[in-house]
N, C-alpha and C positions, 0 to 999 in steps of 0.2 A: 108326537109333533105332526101337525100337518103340513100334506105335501104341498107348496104352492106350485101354483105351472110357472114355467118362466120358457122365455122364448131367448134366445141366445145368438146375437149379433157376433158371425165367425170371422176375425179380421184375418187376410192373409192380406199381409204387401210383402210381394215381392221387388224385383231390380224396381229403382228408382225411372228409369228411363223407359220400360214400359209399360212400368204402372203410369205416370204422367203422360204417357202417351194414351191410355189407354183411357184417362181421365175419371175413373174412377178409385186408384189405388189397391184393387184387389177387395173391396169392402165385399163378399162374400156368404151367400145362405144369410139373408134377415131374418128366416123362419123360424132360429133359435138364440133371440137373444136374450141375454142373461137379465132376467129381471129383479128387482133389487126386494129386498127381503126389511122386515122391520127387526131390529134387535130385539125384542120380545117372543116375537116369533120364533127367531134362530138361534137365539142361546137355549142350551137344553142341560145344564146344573153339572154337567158331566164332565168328568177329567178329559183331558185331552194330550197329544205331544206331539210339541210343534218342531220344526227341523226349520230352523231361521239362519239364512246369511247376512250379514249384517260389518260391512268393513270398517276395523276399528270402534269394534262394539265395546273395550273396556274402558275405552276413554269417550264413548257417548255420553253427555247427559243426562238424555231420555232412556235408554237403556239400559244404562245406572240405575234410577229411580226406578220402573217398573219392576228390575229387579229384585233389588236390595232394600226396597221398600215393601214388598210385597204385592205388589199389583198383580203380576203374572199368578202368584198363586189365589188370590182374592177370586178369580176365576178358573181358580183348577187346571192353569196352564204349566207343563213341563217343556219349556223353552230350551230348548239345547242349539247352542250355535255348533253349526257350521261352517264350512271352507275354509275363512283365512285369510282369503283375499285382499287386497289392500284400496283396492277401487271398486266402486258402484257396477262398472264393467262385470268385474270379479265376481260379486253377489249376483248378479244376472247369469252370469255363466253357470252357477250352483244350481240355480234354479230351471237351468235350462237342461243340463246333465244330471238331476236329477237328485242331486247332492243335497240339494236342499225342497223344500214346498212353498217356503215362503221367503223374500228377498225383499235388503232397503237399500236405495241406489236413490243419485240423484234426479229428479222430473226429466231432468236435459240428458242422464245419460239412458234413461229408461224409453224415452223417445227417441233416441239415435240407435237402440236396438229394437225396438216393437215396431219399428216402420222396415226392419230387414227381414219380416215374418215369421223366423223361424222359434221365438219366446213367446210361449206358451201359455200366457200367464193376463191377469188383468191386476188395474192399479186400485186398492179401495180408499186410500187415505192418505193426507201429506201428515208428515211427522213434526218439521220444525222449519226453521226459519232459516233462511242460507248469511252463513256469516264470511260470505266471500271478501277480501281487504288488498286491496292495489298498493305497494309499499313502493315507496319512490327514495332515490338518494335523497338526501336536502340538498346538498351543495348543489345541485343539477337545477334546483329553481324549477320545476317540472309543475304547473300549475292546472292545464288540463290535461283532458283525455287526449286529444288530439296532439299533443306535442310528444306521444309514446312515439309516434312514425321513425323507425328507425333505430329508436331502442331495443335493448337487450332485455327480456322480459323470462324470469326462470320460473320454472311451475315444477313439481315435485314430479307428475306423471304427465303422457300425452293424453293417457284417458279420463284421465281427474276431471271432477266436473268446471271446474277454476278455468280454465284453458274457455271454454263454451262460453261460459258465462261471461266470461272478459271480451269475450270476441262480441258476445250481443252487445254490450255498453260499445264498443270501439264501430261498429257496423253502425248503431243509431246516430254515432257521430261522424257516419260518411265516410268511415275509414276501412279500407280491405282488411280483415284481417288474419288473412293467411299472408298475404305481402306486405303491411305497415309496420307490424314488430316485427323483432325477432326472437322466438321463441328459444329456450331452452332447458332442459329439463336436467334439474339436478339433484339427488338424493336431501330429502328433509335436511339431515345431518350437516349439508355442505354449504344451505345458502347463507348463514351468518358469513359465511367465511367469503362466500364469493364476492357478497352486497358490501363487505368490508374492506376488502378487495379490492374492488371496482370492477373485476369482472362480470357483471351486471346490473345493469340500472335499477332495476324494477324484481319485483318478485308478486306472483300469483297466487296468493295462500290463500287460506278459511283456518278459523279457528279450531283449535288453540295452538297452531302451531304461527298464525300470524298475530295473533296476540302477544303472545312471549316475543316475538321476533318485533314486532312496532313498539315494545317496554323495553327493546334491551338499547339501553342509550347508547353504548359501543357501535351500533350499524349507522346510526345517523340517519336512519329513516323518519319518513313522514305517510299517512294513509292520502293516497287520491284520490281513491272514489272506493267506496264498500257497498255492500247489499243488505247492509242492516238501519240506515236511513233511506229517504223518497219511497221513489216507485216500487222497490222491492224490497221494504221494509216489513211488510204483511203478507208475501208472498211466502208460500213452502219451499223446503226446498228439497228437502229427500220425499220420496213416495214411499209406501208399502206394495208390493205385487205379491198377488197369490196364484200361485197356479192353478189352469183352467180345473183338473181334475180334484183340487183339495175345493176349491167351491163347489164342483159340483158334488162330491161324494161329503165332506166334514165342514157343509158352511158354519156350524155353530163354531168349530174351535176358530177358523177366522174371524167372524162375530167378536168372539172372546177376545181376541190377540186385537182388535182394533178398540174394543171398550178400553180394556186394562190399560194402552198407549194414550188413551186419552183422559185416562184419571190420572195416568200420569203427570202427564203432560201441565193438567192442570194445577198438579200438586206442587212441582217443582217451580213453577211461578209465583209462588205466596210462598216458598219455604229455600228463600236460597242459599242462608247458611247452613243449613240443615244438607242442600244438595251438593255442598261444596263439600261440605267433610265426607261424604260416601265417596264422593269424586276424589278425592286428596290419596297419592299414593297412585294413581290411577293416570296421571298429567304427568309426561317429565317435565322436571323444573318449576313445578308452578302448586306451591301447596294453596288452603283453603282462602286465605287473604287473597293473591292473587285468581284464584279461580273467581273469588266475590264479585273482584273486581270485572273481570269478563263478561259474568252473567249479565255485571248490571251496564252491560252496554251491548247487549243482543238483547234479540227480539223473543221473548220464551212464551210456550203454551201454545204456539202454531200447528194446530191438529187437525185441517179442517175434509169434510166427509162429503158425498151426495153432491151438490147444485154447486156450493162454494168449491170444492175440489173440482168440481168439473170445468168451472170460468176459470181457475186457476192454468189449469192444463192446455184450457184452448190458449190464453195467454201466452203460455212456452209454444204452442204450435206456430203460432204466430210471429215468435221471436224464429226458430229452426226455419221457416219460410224468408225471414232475412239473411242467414245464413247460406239458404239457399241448399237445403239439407230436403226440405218438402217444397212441393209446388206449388206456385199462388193460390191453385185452382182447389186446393182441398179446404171441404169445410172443415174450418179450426173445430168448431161446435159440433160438429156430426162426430169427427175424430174421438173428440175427448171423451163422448157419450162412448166410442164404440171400444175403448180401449179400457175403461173403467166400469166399475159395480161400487153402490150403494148397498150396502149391507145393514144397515141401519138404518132405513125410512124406506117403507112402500114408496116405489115410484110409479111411475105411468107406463103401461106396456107402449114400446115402441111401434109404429105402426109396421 
């Protein structure tokens, strides 16, 4: 296989408040940035084993499919998960301890640790489509975003990406949202019981656990606002990161690991009863009918690589800049190039 030269953009950011001061964020040696390879080039026919964290990978999906379909091995991949983790956090810290090489974590929480410098690692691919679901009492009459101010809002974890992602909706409607709700967090298991209860208004989920929970007619819920119509309807939502050292020494097995995810990907969008019965057993409480029903009100096949991955990403940098997590002053688009690799299509050497 030939060598290609690549030149490798080294991001460090460190503290927020002297990188903004410093106005540059720590972007770092341009002399080596990572330039993107074409899938022809970088896959080389060969076995590979890959060490992937992946939170709640037996009720993914795409996970499901790649694996139990074949995909993974269709390219010679020995996929063994790692860590255990229960959050996007979680798989980042695998990947960061070394536990794992390759890690799927939310866009939102992958940027809320690649801007503290210490992950290792660049993004090559979004996976799927975020099925984030705002669950509201009914009897509350709760009609928009904006009447949450002062509600009780439960989210399973503080680092779940749900939390983020509800804050950007509540932010583009003018609303603080570390002060407007009120957050709290209560094990999966508890919120039927809370939202039945009344001990909270609202609940923060993503599927399948706010799917079961918006069917189960006992809570009296209704959805306010999800991320699987409008604006972020065609948006990704989990990334892929690989670490710097597995690009640079085994880019074909990453190569590999981003094909396979996207025949996946493709597959399970024209074969849903098919991907429902791999998934069945795999869901509490919800066999293949119900799963059906799920698929067919998310957005599937969301896999996107290269130029689309990268407007996607400035996208969230852009949203973290309303949170006020980044500073006005960074370029979203410089970002997103310098945090990401194309593995699949020659790109253009940066200058």
């Amino acid at each position: 296989m030939a060598v290609i030269p690549r030149r490798r953009l080294v991001v460090g950011l460190g503290g927020v408040a002297a990188l903004a001061g410093a106005g540059l964020w720590g972007w770092r040696d341009r002399r080596h940035r990572a330039g993107a390879l074409s899938a022809g080039e970088v896959l080389d026919g060969q076995p590979h084993q890959i060490d992937l964290s992946w939170p709640s990978a037996p009720t993914s999906i795409l996970f499901n499919v790649a694996q139990q379909q074949g995909f993974f091995a269709r390219y010679l991949l020995d996929v063994r998960l790692t860590g255990g983790g229960v959050t996007g956090r979680d798989a980042i810290g695998d990947l960061q301890a070394g536990r794992s090489r390759v890690a799927v974590a939310p866009v939102l929480s992958w940027l809320d640790r690649l801007h503290e410098g210490e992950v290792q690692a660049r993004l090559v691919m979004g996976l799927q489509a975020g099925t984030f679901r705002l669950l509201v009492r009914r009897r509350l009459k709760l009609s928009r975003v904006e009447d949450m101010v002062g509600r009780r809002i439960a989210i399973t974890n503080p680092d779940m990406a749900d939390r983020l992602f509800f804050s950007v909706v509540l932010r583009r409607k003018g609303m603080n949202p570390d002060t407007g709700p009120q957050w709290q967090v209560l094990a999966p298991q508890d919120m039927a019981g809370a939202i039945r209860a009344g001990d909270v208004d609202a609940l923060a989920v993503h599927d399948p656990l706010a799917w079961r929970l918006l069917n189960d007619p006992s809570l009296g819920v209704v959805e306010l606002v999800n991320s699987v119509n409008g604006l972020y309807a065609q948006r990704t939502n989990l990334a892929l990161g690989v670490a710097r050292d597995m690009l640079d020494q085994d880019p074909a097995a990453a190569a590999a690991l981003v094909v396979a995810l996207q025949d996946a990907a493709r597959w399970l969008k024209t074969h849903v009863p098919e991907t429902a019965s791999l998934l069945a057993g795999h869901i509490e409480g919800m066999g293949p009918d119900a799963i059906i029903a799920m698929m067919r009100h998310e957005v599937l096949g969301i896999c996107p690589t290269g130029h689309d991955f990268r407007v996607q990403l400035a996208q969230y940098v852009d949203e973290m800049k309303l949170l006020g997590r980044f500073p006005d002053t960074l370029d979203s688009a410089g970002y997103a190039r310098a945090i990401s690799t194309d593995l699949l299509h020659r790109g253009t050497p940066a200058p």
